[in-house]
C-alpha positions in Angstrom: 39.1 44.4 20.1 38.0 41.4 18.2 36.0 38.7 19.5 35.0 35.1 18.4 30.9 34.8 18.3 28.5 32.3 17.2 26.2 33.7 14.6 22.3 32.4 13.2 21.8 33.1 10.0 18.3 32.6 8.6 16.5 32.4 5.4 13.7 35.1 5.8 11.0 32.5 3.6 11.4 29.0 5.3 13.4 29.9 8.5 16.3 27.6 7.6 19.4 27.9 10.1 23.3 28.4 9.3 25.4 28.3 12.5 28.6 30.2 12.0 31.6 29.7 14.8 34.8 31.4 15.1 33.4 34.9 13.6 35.5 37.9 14.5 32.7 40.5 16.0 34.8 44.1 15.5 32.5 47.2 16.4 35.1 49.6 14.5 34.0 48.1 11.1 30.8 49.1 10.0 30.3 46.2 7.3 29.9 42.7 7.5 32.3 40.5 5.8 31.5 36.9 4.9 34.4 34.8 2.9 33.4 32.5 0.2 36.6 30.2 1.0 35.5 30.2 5.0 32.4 28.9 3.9 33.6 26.3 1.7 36.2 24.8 4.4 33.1 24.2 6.2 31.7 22.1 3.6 28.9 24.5 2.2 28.1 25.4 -1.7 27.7 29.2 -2.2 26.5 30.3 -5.5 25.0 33.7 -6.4 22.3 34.7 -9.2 21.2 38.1 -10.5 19.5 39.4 -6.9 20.2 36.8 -4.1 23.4 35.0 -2.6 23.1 31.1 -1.3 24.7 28.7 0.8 23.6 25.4 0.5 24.9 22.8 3.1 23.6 19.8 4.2 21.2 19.3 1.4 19.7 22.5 2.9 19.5 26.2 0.6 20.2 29.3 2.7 19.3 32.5 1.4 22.1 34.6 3.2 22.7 37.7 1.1 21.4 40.1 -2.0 22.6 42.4 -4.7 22.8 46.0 -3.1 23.0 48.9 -5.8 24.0 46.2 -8.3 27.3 46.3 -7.6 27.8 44.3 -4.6 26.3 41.5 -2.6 25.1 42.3 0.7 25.2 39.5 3.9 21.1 39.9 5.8 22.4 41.6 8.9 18.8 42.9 10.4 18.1 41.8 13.8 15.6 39.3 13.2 17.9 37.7 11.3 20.8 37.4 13.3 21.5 35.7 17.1 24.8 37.3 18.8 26.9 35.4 21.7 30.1 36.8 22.1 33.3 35.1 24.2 35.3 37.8 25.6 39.0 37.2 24.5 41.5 35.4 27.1 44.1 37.9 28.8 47.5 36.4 26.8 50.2 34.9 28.9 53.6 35.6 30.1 54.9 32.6 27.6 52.9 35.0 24.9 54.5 38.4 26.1 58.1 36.5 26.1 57.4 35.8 22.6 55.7 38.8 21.7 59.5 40.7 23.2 61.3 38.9 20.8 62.0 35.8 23.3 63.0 38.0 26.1 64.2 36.3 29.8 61.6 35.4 31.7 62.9 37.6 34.6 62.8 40.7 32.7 59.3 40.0 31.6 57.8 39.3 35.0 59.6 42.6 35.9 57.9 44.8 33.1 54.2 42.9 34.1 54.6 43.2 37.5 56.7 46.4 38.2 54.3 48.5 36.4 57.1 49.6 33.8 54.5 49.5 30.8 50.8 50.3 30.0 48.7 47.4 28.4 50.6 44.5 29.4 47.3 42.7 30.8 48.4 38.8 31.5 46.7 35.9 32.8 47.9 34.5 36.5 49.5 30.7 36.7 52.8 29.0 36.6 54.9 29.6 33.8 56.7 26.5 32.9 60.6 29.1 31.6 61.2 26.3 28.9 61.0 27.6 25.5 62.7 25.0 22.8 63.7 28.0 20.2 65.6 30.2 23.3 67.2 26.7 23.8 68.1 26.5 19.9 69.1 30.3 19.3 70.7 31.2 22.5 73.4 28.2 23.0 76.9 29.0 23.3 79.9 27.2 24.6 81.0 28.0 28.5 84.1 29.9 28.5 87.6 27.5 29.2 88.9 27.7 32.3 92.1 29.8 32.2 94.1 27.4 33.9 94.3 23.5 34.1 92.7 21.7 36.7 95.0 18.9 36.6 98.9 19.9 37.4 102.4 18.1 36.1 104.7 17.1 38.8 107.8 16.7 36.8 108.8 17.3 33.6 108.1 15.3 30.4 104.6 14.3 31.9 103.0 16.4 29.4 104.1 17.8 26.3 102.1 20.5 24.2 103.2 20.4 20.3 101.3 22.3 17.7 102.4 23.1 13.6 102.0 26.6 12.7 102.4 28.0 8.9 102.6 27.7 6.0 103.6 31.0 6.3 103.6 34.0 3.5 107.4 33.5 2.7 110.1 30.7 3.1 112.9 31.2 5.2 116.4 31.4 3.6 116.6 27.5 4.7 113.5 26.8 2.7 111.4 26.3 5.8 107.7 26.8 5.6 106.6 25.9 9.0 107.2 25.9 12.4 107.0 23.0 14.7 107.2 23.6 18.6 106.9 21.3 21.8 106.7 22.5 25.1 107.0 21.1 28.1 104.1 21.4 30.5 105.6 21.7 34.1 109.1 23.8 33.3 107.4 25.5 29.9 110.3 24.6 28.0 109.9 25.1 24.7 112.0 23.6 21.7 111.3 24.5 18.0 112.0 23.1 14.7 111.7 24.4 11.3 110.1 22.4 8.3 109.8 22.4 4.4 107.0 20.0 4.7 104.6 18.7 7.0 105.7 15.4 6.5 108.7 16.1 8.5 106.2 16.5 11.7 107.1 12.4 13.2 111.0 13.0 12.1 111.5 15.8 14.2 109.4 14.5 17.2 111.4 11.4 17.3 114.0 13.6 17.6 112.8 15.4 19.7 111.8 12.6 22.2 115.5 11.0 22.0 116.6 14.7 22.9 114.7 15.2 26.2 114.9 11.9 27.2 118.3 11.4 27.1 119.1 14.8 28.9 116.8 14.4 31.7 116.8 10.3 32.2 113.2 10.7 32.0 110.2 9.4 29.7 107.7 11.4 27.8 104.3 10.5 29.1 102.0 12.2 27.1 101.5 14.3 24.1 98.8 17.0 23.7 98.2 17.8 20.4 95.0 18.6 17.5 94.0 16.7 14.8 96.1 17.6 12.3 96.6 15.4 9.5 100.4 15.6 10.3 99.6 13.9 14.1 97.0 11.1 13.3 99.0 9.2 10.6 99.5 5.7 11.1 103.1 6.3 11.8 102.7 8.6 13.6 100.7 6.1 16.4 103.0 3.3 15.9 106.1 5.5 17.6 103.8 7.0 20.0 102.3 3.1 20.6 106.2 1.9 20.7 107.7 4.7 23.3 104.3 4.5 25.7 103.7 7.4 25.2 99.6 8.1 25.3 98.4 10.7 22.5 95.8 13.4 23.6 93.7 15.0 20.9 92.1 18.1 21.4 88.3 18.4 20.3 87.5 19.6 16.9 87.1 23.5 16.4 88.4 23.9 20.1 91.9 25.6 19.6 91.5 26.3 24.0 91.7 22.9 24.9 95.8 23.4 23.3 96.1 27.0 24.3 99.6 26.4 25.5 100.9 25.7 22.0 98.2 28.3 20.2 99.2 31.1 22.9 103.2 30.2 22.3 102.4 30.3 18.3 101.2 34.0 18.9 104.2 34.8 21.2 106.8 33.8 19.4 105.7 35.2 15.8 105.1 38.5 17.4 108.4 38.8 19.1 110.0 38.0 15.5 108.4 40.2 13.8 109.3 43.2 16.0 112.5 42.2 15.9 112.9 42.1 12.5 110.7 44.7 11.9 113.3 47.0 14.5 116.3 45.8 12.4 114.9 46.8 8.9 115.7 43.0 7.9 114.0 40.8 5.4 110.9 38.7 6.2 112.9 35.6 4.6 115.2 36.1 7.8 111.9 34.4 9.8 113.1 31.1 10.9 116.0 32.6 12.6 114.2 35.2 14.6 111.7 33.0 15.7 114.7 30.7 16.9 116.0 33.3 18.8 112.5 34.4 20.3 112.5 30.4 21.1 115.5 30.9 23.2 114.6 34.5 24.4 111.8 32.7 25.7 113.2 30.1 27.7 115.0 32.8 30.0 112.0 35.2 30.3 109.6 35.1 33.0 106.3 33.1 32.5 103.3 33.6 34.4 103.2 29.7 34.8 106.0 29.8 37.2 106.7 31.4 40.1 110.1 33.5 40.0 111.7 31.1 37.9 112.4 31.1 34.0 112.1 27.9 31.8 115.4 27.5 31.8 115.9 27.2 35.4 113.4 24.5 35.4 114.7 22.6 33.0 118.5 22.9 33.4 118.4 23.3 37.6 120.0 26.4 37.3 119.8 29.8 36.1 120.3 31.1 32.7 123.3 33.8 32.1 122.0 36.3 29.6 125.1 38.4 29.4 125.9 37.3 26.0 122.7 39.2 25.1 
């Protein structure tokens, strides 16, 4: 094991004294090692002529060293010459074993030190401060979203989820490229419209609005949506400013906070694509099986609602599916 010591060094003739700190003492090793650029940081010359080595600091010239079989020099290492104190080395702590275990938990390191799981884990004794600023960097993560909202709708057109999904890989045979869908959060209602363009996005939600509003007497409230280009135009919060209605953006890079409309996405692409997929038709038929996974939709069963279909919700009655 190494240990710091404080050497003498001394000039056989005139008895001149070198202190040396910080010196690694190693019984293993056999030789002693001085460094020429250790010496120098500590503001002392060394220099070297045919037999002897010298270090010459503080206007003072040590003779520390001489030539041994004229090849290398050797440091004066008999025992008049030298004065040994050695420091026995500290015991590390648990912050040093956390880092030494690759930043493991605290918890698990007190366990190893103290349930005698491993040999050699000697450690100093003292409170632990478990702070460590690159566990806080590495480790961070986002909680998971709560599955469900804390905050429930009591009626419908409170709260209406809308997202855009597409472009998608081919147009329909209307032309359409995307899908545009708002749902409605207390009967899950959804209605979906297909566009060439995303400009089309505040055409078809004033539509939409006139729609719902007419057919249930009610107002919209509020509109959850991301931050799409197509939903923070200038437009776009005129009609929204104009109706009342008040426009809720999701954070960036958090699809969750909109998992209505990201979940329905998913749900309704799927069940077109196993339709079509069933009927050996063509993808440009798209649009109209994700219109009719739109309605099949509304008179399915939704784990929002209990024993009740969309439809039900919305229209106060239930849904007749024998033309199915």
């Amino acid at each position: 094991m190494a240990k710091e010591k404080s050497n003498e060094c001394h000039d056989g003739a005139d008895k001149v004294t070198l202190n040396l700190h910080k010196v690694l003492f190693v019984p293993e090793i056999k030789k002693n090692l001085l460094s020429v650029p250790a010496m120098t940081q500590m503001q002392a010359e060394v220099t070297f002529d045919e037999e002897k080595c010298y270090i010459i600091k503080n206007g003072e010239t040590i003779n520390i060293g001489h030539l041994l079989d004229s090849k290398l020099f050797a440091v004066n290492t008999q025992p008049e010459y030298v004065n040994v104190t050695t420091t026995k080395a500290k015991a590390p702590s648990l912050r040093q074993w956390h880092c030494r275990y690759g930043h493991l938990n605290f918890r698990y390191i007190n366990k190893l030190a103290q349930g005698n799981m491993v040999e050699g884990m000697s450690y100093s004794s003292g409170v632990v401060k478990e702070e460590c600023e690159a566990c806080a960097r590495a480790k961070m993560h986002k909680i998971p979203f709560p599955k469900q909202s804390t905050k429930k709708t009591s009626k419908p057109l409170e709260l209406i989820h809308s997202d855009l999904c597409g472009p998608m890989n081919v147009e329909s045979i209307g032309g359409s490229k995307y899908v545009l869908t708002f749902t409605d959060d207390y009967t899950r209602y959804v209605t979906v419209y297909f566009l060439k363009s995303k400009s089309e996005v505040l055409s078809k939600f004033e539509e939409y609005v006139n729609m719902v509003e007419n057919a249930t007497g009610q107002k919209v409230q509020n509109l959850r949506t991301d931050n799409g280009g197509e939903y923070v135009s200038k437009n776009f919060r005129k009609f929204c400013a104009s109706k009342g209605i008040f426009h809720q953006f999701t954070n960036p890079y958090a699809p969750e906070q909109n998992g209505i409309s990201e979940r329905l996405n998913r749900t309704l692409v799927e069940s077109a694509k196993s339709m079509l997929f069933y009927a050996k038709m063509p993808l440009n038929f798209w649009a109209e099986a994700v219109n009719t996974a739109a309605y099949l939709h509304n008179i399915s069963p939704t784990s929002s609602l209990k024993d009740n279909t969309p439809y039900e919700c919305w229209f106060g009655r239930k849904p007749n599916v024998s033309n199915l």
